[in-house]
C-alpha positions as CSV (number, residue, x, y, z in Angstrom):
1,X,-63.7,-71.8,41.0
2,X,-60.2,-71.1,40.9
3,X,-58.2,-73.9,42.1
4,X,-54.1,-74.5,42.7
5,X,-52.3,-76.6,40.1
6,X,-51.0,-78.7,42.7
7,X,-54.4,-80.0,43.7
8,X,-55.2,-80.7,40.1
9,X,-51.8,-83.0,39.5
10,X,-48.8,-83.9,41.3
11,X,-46.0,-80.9,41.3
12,X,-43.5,-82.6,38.4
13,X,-47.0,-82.7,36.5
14,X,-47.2,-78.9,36.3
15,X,-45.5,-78.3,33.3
16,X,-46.0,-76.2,30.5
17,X,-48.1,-77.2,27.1
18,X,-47.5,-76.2,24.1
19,X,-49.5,-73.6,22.4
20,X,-52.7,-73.6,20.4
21,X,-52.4,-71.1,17.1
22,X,-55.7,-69.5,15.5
23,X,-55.7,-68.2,12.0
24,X,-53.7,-64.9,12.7
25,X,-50.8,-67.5,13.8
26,X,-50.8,-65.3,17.0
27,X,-51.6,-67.1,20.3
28,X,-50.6,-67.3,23.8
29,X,-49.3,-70.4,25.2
30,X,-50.1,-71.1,29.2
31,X,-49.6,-73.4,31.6
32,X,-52.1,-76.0,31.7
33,X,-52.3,-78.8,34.6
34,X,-54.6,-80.8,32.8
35,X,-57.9,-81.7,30.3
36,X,-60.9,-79.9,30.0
37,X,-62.9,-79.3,33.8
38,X,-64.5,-82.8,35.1
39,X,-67.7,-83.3,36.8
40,X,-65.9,-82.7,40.0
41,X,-65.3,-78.9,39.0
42,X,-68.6,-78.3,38.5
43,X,-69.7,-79.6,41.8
44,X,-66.3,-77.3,43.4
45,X,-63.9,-80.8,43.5
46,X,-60.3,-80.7,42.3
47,X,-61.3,-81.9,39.3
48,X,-58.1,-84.4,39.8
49,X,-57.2,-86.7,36.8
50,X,-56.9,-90.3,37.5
51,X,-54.5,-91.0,34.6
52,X,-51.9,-88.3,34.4
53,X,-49.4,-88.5,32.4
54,X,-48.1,-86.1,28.8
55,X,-51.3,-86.5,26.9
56,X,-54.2,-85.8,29.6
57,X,-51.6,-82.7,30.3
58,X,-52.3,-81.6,27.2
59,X,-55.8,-81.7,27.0
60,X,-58.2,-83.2,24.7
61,X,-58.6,-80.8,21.4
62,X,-61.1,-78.8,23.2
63,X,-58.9,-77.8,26.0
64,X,-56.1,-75.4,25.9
65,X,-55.6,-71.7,25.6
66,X,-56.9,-69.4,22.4
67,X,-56.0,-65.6,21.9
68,X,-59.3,-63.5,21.3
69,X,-57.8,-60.2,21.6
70,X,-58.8,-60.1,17.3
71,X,-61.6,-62.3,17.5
72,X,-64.3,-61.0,19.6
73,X,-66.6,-58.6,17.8
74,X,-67.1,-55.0,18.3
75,X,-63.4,-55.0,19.6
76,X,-64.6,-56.6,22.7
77,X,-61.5,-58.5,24.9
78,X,-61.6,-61.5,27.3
79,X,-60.7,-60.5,30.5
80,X,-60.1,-62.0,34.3
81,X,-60.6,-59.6,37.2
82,X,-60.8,-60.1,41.0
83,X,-59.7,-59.4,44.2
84,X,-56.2,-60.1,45.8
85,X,-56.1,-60.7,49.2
86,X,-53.5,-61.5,52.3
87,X,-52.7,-64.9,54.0
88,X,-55.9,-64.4,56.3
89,X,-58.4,-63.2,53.4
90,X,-59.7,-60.6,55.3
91,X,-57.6,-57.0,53.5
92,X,-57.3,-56.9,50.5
93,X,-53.6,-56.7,48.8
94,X,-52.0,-53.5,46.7
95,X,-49.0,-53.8,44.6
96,X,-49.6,-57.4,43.6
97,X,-48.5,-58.7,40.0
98,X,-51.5,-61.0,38.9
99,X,-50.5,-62.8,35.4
100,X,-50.4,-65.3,33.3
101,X,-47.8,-67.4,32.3
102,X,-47.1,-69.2,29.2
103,X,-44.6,-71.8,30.8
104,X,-43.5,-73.3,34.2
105,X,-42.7,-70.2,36.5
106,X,-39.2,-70.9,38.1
107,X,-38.3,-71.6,41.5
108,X,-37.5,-68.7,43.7
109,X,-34.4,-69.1,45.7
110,X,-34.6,-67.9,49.5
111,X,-31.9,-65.6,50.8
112,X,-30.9,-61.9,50.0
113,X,-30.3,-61.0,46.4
114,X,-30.8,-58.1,44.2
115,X,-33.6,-58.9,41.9
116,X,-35.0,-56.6,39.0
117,X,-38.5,-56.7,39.2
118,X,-39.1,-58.2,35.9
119,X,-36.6,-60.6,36.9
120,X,-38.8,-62.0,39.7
121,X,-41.7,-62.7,37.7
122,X,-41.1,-65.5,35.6
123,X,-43.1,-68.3,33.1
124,X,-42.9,-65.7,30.3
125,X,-46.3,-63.6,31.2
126,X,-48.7,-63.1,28.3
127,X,-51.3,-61.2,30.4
128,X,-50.8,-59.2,33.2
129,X,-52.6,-56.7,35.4
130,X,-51.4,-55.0,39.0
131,X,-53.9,-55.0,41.9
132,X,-55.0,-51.5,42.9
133,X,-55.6,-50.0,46.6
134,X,-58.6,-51.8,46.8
135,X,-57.0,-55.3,45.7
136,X,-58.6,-55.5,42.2
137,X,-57.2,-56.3,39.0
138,X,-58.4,-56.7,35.3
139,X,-56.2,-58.6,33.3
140,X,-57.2,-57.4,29.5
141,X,-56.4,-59.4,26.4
142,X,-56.3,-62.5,28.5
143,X,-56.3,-66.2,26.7
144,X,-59.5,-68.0,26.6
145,X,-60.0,-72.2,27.4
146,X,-59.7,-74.6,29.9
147,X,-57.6,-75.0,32.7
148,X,-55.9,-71.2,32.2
149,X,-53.1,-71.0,35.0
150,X,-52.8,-68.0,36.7
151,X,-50.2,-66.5,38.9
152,X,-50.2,-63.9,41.9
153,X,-47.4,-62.3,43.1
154,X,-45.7,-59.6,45.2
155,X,-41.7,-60.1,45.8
156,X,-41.5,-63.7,47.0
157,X,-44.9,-64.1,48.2
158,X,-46.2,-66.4,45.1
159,X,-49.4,-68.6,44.6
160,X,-50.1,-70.4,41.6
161,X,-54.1,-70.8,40.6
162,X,-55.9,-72.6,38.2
163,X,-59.0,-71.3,36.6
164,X,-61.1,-74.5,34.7
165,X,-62.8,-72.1,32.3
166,X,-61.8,-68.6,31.0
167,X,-64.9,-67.5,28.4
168,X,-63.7,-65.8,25.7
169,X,-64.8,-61.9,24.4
170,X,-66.5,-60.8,28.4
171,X,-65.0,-60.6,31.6
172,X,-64.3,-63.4,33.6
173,X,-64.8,-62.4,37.5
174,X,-63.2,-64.6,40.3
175,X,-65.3,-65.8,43.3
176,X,-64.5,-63.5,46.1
177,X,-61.9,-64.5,48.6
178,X,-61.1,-67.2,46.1
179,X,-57.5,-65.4,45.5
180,X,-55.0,-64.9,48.2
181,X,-51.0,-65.3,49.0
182,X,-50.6,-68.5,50.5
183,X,-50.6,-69.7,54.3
184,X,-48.2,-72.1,54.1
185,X,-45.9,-73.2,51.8
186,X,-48.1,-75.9,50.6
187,X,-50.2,-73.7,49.6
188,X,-47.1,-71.5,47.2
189,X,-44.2,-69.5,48.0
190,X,-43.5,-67.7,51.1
191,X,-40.4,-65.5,51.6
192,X,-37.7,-67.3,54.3
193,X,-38.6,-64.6,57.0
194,X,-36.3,-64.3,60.1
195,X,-37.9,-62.1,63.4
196,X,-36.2,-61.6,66.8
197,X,-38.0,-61.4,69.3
198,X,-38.7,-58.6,71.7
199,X,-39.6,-57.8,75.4
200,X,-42.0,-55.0,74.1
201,X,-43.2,-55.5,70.6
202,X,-44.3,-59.0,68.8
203,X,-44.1,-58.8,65.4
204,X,-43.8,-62.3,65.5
205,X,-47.1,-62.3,66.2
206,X,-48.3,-60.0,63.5
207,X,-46.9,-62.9,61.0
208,X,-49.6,-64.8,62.5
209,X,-52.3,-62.5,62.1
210,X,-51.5,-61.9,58.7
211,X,-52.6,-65.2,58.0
212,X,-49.5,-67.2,58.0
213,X,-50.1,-70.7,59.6
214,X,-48.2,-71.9,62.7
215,X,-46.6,-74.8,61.2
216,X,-44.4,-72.2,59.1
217,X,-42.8,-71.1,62.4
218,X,-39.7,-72.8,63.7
219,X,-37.4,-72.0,66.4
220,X,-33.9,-71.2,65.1
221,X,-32.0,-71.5,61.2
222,X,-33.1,-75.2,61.0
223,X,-36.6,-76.7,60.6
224,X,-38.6,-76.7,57.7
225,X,-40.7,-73.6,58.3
226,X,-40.8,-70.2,56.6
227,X,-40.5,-67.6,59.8
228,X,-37.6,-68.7,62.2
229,X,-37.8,-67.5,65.5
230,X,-34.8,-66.3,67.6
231,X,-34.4,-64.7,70.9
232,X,-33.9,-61.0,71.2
233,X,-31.5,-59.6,74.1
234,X,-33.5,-59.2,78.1
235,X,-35.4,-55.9,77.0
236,X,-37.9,-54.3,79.5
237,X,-37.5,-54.8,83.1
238,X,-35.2,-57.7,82.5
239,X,-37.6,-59.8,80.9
240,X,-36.8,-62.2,78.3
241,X,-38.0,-62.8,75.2
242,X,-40.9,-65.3,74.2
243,X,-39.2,-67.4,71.6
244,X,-39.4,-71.5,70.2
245,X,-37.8,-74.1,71.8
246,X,-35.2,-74.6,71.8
247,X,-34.5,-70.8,71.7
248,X,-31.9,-69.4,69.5
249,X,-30.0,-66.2,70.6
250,X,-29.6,-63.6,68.0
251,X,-26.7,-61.9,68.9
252,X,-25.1,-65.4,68.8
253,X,-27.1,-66.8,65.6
254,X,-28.6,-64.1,63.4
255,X,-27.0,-60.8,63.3
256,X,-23.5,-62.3,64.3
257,X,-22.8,-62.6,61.0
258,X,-23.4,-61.3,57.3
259,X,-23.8,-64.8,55.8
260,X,-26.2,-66.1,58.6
261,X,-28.2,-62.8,58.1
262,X,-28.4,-63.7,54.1
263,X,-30.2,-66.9,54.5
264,X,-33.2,-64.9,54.6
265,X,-35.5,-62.9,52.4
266,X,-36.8,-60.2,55.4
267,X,-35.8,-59.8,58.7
268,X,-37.9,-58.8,61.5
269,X,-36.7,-57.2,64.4
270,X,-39.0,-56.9,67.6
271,X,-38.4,-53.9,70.0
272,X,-36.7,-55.2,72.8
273,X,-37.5,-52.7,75.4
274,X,-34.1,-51.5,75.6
275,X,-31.2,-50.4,73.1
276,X,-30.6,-53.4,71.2
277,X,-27.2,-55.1,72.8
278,X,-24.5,-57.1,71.1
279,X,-24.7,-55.4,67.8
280,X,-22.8,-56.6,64.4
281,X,-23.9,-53.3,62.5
282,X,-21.5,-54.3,59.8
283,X,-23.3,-57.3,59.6
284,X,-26.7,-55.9,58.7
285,X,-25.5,-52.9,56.5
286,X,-23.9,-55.5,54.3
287,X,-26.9,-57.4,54.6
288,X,-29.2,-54.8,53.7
289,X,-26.9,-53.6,50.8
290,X,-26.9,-57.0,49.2
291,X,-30.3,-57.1,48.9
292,X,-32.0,-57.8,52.3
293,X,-35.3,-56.6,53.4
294,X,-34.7,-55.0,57.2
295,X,-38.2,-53.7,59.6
296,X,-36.7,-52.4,63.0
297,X,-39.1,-51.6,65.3
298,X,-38.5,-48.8,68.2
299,X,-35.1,-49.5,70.4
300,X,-34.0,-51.2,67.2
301,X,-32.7,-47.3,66.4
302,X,-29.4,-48.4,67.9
303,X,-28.3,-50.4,64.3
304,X,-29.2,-46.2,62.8
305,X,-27.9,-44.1,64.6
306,X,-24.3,-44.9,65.2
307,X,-21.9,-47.1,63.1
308,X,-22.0,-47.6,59.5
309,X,-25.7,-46.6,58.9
310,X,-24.9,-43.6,61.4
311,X,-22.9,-42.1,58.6
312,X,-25.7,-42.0,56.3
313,X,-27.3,-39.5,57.5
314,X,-31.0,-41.2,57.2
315,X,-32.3,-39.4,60.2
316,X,-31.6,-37.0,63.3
317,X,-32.4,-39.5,66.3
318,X,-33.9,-39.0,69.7
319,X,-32.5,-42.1,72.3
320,X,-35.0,-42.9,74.9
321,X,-38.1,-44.3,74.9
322,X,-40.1,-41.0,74.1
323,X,-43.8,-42.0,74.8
324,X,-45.6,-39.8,72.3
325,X,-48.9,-38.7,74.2
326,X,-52.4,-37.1,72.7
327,X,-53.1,-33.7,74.6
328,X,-57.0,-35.0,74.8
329,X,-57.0,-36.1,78.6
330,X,-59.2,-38.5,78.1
331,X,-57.7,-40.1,75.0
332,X,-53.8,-40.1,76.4
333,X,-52.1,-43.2,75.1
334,X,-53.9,-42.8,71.6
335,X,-52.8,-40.1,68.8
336,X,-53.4,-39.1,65.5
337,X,-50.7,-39.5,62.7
338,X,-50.9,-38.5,59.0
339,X,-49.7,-40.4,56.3
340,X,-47.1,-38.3,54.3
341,X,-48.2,-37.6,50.7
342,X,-44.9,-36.0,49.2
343,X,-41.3,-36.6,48.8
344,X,-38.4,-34.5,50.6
345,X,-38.2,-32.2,47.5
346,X,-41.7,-31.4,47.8
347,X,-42.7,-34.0,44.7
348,X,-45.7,-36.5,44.7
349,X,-45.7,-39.9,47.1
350,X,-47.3,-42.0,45.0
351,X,-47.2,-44.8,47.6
352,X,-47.5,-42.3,50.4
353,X,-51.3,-41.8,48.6
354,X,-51.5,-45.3,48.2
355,X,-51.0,-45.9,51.9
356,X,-53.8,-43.7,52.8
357,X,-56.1,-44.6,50.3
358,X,-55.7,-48.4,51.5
359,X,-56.2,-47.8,55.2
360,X,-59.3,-46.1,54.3
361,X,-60.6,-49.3,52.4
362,X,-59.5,-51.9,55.3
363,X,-61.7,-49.3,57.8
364,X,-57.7,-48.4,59.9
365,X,-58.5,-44.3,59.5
366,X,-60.6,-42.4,61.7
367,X,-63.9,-40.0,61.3
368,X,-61.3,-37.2,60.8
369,X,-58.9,-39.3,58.1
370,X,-56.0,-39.3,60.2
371,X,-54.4,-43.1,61.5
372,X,-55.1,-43.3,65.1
373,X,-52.0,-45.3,66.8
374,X,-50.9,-46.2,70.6
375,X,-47.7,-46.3,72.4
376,X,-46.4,-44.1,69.4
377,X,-42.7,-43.2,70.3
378,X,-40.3,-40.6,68.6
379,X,-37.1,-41.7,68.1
380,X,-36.1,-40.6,64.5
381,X,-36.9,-37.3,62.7
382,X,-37.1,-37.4,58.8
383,X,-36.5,-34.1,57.4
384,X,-36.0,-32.3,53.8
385,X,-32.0,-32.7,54.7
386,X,-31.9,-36.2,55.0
387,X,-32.0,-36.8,51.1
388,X,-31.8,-40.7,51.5
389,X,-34.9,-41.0,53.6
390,X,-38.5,-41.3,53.0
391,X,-40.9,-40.3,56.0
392,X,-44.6,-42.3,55.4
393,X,-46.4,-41.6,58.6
394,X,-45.4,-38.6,61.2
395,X,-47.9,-37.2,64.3
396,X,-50.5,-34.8,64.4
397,X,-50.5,-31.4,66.3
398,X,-52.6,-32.7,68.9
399,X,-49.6,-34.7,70.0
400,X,-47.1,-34.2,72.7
401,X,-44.3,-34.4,69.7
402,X,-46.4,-32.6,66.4
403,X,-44.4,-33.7,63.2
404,X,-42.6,-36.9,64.8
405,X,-41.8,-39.6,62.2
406,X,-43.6,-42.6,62.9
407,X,-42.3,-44.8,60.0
408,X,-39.5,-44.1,57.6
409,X,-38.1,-46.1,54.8
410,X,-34.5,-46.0,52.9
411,X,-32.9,-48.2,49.8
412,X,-29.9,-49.6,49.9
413,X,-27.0,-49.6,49.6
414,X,-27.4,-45.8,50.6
415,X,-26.0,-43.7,48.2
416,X,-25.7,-46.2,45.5
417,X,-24.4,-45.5,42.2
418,X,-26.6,-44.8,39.0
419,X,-26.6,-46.8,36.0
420,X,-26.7,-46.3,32.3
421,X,-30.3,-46.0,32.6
422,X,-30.2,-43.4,35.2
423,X,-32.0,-44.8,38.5
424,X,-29.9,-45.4,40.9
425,X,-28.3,-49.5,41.5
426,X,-30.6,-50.3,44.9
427,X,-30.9,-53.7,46.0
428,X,-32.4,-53.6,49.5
429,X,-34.5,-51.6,51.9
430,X,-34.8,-50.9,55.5
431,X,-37.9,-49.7,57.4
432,X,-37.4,-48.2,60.8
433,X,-40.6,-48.0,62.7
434,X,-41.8,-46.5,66.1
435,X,-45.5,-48.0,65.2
436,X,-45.3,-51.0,68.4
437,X,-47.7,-53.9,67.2
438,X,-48.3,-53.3,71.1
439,X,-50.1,-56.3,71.9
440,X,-47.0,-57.5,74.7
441,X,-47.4,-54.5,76.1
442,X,-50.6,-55.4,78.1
443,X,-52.5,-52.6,76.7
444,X,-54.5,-54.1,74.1
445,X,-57.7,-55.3,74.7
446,X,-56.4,-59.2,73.7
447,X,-52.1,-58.8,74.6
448,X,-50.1,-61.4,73.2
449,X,-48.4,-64.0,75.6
450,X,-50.8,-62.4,78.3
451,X,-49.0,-59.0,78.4
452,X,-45.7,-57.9,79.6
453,X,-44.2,-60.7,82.7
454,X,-46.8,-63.3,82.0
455,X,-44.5,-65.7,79.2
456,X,-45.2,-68.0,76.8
457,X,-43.9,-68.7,73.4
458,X,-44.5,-68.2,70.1
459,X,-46.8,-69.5,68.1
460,X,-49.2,-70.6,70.7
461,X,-48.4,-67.3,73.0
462,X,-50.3,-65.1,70.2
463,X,-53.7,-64.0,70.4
464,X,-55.8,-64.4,66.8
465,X,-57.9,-61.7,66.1
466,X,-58.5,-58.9,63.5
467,X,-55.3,-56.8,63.0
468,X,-55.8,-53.0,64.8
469,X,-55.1,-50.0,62.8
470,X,-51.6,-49.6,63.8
471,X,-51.2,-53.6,62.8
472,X,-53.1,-52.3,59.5
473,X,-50.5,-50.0,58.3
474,X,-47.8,-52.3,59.3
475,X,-49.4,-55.3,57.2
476,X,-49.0,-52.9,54.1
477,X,-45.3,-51.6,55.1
478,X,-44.3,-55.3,55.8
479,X,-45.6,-56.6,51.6
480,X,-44.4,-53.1,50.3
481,X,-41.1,-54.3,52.2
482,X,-41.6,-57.7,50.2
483,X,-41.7,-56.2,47.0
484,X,-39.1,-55.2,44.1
485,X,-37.1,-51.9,45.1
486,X,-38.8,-49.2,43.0
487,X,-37.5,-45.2,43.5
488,X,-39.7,-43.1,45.6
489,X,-41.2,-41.2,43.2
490,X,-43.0,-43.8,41.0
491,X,-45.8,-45.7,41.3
492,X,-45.4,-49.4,40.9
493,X,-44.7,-50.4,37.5
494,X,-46.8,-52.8,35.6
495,X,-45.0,-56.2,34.2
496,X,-45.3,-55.8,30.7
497,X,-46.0,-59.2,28.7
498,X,-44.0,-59.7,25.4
499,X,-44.5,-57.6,22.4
């Protein structure tokens, strides 16, 4: 049973032990929260210590961590595998860092900032391992003993684990399910997420779907919750927003500014139903280029096109609303996209395959392999010529609009400069979107807040149920938006423990 350190001892408990040499003088030193398992974790309890305090932190003699990776015969290694999965437990997670750590694992501070990936993942790992398409991991040359902590991680989203008893020279799998990114921030870290609100898209809601619990939502900057809730601009038809109470405007309390923008970690922005009105573009490309995380949905094209980003040349843009429709009468409203598999120069995707690969294990792809979407729109076209641009998901040729981009991704700042190393110096990215959530728009089978016209606020305005396809591939985009900015054409890299 893997439990979280904070249920074995109180927080200020959770500190790091020293480590436990064998005769080679090599070891690793982890975090432990505590002596070896008690009766409790054999019956699935907390296995909570009554006494506390520096010595039961320590353990006993018996507890504690021992390197096997030159002990185990026949060359064998101790190992820890599983599955990662998101807030809800039901997909599992690609891209994740799973480790352990040999010390405390630092505090992550909320708000925009330009992070290295290495510098993110902290405790000073001495194992690590990377979750696959499928969610799975092995972590190889792991420490064996008691009480081995063990840490999972993708940008901000953290949750830190104990396992009672890691066996040493086989593999140690985790229960399934067992090993998730938290609900709420009991639970671990959750990036501070800000989402406007929209009169035709609820990707408010999505949060909520996820996984993430209702107590993390709070209406405005203040409150003590992890999503804050403000209130897009009148969008279709006039109608206003669903938002918290009190309601908080955005134009007036989110994008009015760059430092009110940097509070958070990602910023989600509903499509309204209209342009977006009452723009600070300024405000958002600085925002962006400091390090934010941007997903604009649909009429959210207006912040692209024109002004700062407009110079960029990250797309050649369509206004409108542009309903994309199949040309299979009786299927109208649902098309078939394709996920892109190569770069503008013609070079491998490496997450573009990963995409794919992933909606096929979470069942989102159809008989034919292609990602069947509705209320698709075609706002922005990604091309060769638009060098600063990545196109993921574009439309079939059974589509009223064949080769629309559906989903499109840039780093920023744009153009950045490259450093000694020769990568480029990105901080941020922005995802621009014409995948709706759709669920406002009535045309789901379970519409949030009723549909379109029928109200209600958010949280308690959102239906639960399983994500849809289109919901599928925006649950990846939204942790690939979460994680450390990594160029195009490479795979995610692993987090290398010390030498």
């Amino acid at each position: 049973m893997v439990e979280s350190c904070e249920t074995r001892r109180p927080r200020t408990l959770c500190a790091a032990s020293p480590p436990t040499f064998i005769a080679l003088a090599l070891a690793f030193a982890a975090l432990s929260c505590g002596g070896p398992p008690s009766a409790d974790d054999e019956e699935g309890g907390t296995g909570a210590d009554s006494e506390g305090g520096v010595a039961n932190l320590l353990g006993d003699g018996d507890g504690g961590l021992l390197s096997t990776a030159s002990s185990c015969a026949g060359g064998g290694s101790t190992t820890i595998s599983g599955t990662v999965y998101d807030p809800a437990k039901k997909n599992p997670l690609y891209d994740v860092v799973v480790y352990v750590p040999s010390a405390t694992p630092s505090p992550l501070t909320a708000g925009a900032s330009c992070d290295s990936c290495d510098s993110l993942y902290t405790g000073n790992p001495v194992a690590t391992a990377l979750t696959d398409t499928s969610g799975k991991f092995t972590i190889a040359n792991a420490p064996a003993g008691t009480n081995v902590s063990l840490v999972l991680q993708i940008g901000k989203w953290r949750r830190q684990l104990v396992i009672p008893t890691v066996t040493p020279c086989k593999d140690n799998p985790q229960p399934d399910t067992s090993l998730s990114l938290p609900t709420k921030a009991s639970e671990g870290d959750i990036p501070s997420i800000a989402v406007s609100t929209g009169g035709a898209d609820s990707l408010e809601c999505l949060l909520l779907r996820v996984g993430l619990d209702p107590s993390e939502y709070t209406g405005g900057a203040g409150g003590t919750g992890h999503i804050h809730v403000f209130e897009g601009s009148a969008g279709f038809a006039g109608l206003s927003a669903p938002t918290m109470t009190p309601a908080a405007s955005s134009s007036a309390s989110l994008w009015d500014s760059t430092n009110d923008l940097m509070k958070y970690d990602l910023l989600l922005l509903s499509c309204e139903g209209a342009e977006t009105a009452s723009m600070n573009q300024q405000a958002l490309y600085e925002y962006t280029s400091a390090g934010g995380r941007a997903f604009a949905s649909h009429y959210h094209y207006a912040w692209f096109d024109t002004g700062p980003f407009g110079a960029d040349d990250l797309a050649t843009w369509t206004t409108g609303e542009n309903l994309i429709t199949s040309t299979n009468p009786l299927d109208l409203l649902d098309v078939d996209t394709v996920i892109d598999q190569t770069l503008p120069d013609g070079g491998v995707f490496p997450k573009g395959q990963a995409l794919e690969t992933w909606l096929g294990v979470v069942g989102a792809l159809s008989a034919n392999g292609d990602l069947q979407i509705a209320q698709g729109m075609h706002n922005a076209d990604v091309s060769a010529a638009n060098t600063v641009s990545q196109s993921w998901i574009h439309t079939a040729s059974d589509t009223s609009r064949p080769g629309a981009t559906q989903y499109f991704s840039f780093d920023t700042p744009v153009n950045a400069p490259v450093t000694e190393a020769g990568a480029p110096a990105y901080c941020g990215r922005v995802v621009y979107s014409d995948l709706h959530v759709g669920a406002p728009s009535g045309f789901s089978a379970a519409p949030d807040y009723g549909g379109i016209g029928h109200g209600g606020t958010v949280p308690t305005g959102c239906t639960v149920r399983d994500l849809s396809p289109q919901e599928k591939a925006l649950e990846f985009m939204l942790f690939d938006l979460s994680s450390c900015v990594v160029p195009n054409d490479q795979p995610p890299p692993p987090l290398d423990p010390p030498k």
